[in-house]
N, C-alpha and C positions, 0 to 999 in steps of 0.2 A: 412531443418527446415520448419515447417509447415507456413503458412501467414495465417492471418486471411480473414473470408470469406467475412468481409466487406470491406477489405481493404486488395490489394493484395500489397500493399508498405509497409505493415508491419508485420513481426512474431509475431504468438499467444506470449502473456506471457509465457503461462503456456500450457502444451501440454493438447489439447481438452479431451484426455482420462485418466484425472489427478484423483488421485484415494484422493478425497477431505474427509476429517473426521470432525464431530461432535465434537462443545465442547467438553462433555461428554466422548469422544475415547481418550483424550491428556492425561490423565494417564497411560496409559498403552503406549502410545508412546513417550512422552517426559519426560524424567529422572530428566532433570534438573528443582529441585521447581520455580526453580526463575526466566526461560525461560517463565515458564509452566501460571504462575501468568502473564508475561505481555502478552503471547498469548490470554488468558482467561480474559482483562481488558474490562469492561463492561464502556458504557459509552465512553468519549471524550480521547482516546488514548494520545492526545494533551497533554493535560491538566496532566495527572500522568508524562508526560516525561517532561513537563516545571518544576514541584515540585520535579523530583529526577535530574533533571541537574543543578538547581536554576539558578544562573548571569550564568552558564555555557552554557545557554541552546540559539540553533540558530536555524531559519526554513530557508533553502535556496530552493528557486523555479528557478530548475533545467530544467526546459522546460513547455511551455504550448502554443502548438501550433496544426492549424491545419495539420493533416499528411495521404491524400486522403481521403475516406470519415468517419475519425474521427479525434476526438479533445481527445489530448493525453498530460497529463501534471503527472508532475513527481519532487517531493520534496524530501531532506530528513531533518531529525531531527537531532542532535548533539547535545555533550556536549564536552563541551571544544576542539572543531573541532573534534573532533573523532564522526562520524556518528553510529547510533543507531537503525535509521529505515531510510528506503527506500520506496517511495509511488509511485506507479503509479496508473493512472487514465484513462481508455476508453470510452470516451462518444461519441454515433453514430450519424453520420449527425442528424438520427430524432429526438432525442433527444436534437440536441442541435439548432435546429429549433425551438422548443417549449421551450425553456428553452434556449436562447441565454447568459442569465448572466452566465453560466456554462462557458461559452469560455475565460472568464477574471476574474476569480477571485485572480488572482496578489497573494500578499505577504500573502494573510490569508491561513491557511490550510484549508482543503474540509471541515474538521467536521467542523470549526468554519463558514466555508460559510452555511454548512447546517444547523445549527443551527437553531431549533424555525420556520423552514418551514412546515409548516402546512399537505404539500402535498407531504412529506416526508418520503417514507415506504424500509426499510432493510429484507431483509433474515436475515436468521440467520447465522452468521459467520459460513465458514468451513478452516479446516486449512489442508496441507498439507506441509511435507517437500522436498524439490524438490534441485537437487542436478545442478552443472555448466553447463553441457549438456547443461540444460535449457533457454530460450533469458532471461528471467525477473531476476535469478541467476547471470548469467554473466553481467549481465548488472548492478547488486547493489554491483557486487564486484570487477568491474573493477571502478564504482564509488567509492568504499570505499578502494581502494588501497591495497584490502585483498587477498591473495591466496585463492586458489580455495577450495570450502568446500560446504556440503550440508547448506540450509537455511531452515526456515519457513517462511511460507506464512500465511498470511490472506485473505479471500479474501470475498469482500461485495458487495452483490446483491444490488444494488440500484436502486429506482422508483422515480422520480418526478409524482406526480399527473401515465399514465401509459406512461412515457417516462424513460426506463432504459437506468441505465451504471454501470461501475463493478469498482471495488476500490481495488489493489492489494497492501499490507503494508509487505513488506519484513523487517524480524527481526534480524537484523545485531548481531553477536558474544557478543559487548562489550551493549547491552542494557540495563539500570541500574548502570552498573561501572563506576563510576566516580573515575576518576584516585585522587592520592594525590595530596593535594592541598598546 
């Protein structure tokens, strides 16, 4: 398994020669409308899965620590304990020299910490589906207690002012299903 080049204590997410697609491409590759919608959610991802889990909805902050030279933190979403999405987050030593509140941002998720930051600049999402092989794969589904299956990925280029880090949003099987109530 490959390590990352900043950090030999830890595996890439996603393999460095990951063949990433364009909003615009997920028609012709994801079948399911309703998959396809919350891949394509413009805006505060958060915020549409607090309104389809309603009382059901939880954010659990599943690690956020330093781990050799980055700081690596990792939430998921839920409804009614069943997980929905999976987040992880790599932000590089220099980054987080210039931006040390990055290293504690505790129980809020990342979009609501980034919120209304001036100094604030995204690529534009690319998505790919990436199958258990993969460390970021096995890692959101041995969290979510799921047999082995391919996933989609999100993944966001992120700037402070010009200190990047990258934001990987794994989109778990049950996303949207709210079981009966």
């Amino acid at each position: 398994m490959a390590v990352s080049a900043d950090n030999p204590n830890l595996p890439l997410p996603v393999p460095a020669s990951a063949m990433w697609l364009p909003g615009q491409a997920l028609n012709c590759y994801v079948g399911d409308q309703s998959l396809r919608s919350w891949l394509l959610t413009p805006g505060l991802l958060t915020q549409r899965i607090r309104d389809a889990a309603g009382d059901g909805f939880a954010m659990h902050l599943l690690r956020e620590e330093r781990v050799g030279e980055e700081q690596i933190r990792e939430i998921d979403m839920t409804c009614d304990g069943v997980v929905w999405m999976f987040a992880h987050t790599r932000i590089p030593a220099t980054t987080l020299a210039a931006e040390p509140w990055l290293g504690g941002i505790g129980s809020r998720t990342l979009g609501e910490a980034l919120e209304g930051r001036a100094t604030l600049s995204r690529e534009s999402f690319r998505y790919a589906q990436f199958y258990p092989d993969v460390w970021l794969i096995d890692r959101a589904l041995t969290h979510a207690a799921l047999a082995p299956q391919p996933l989609w990925v999100r993944h966001s280029a992120l700037r402070m002012g010009v200190a990047p880090f990258d934001l990987y949003e794994v989109f778990l099987p049950a996303i949207g299903q709210r079981g009966p109530r």
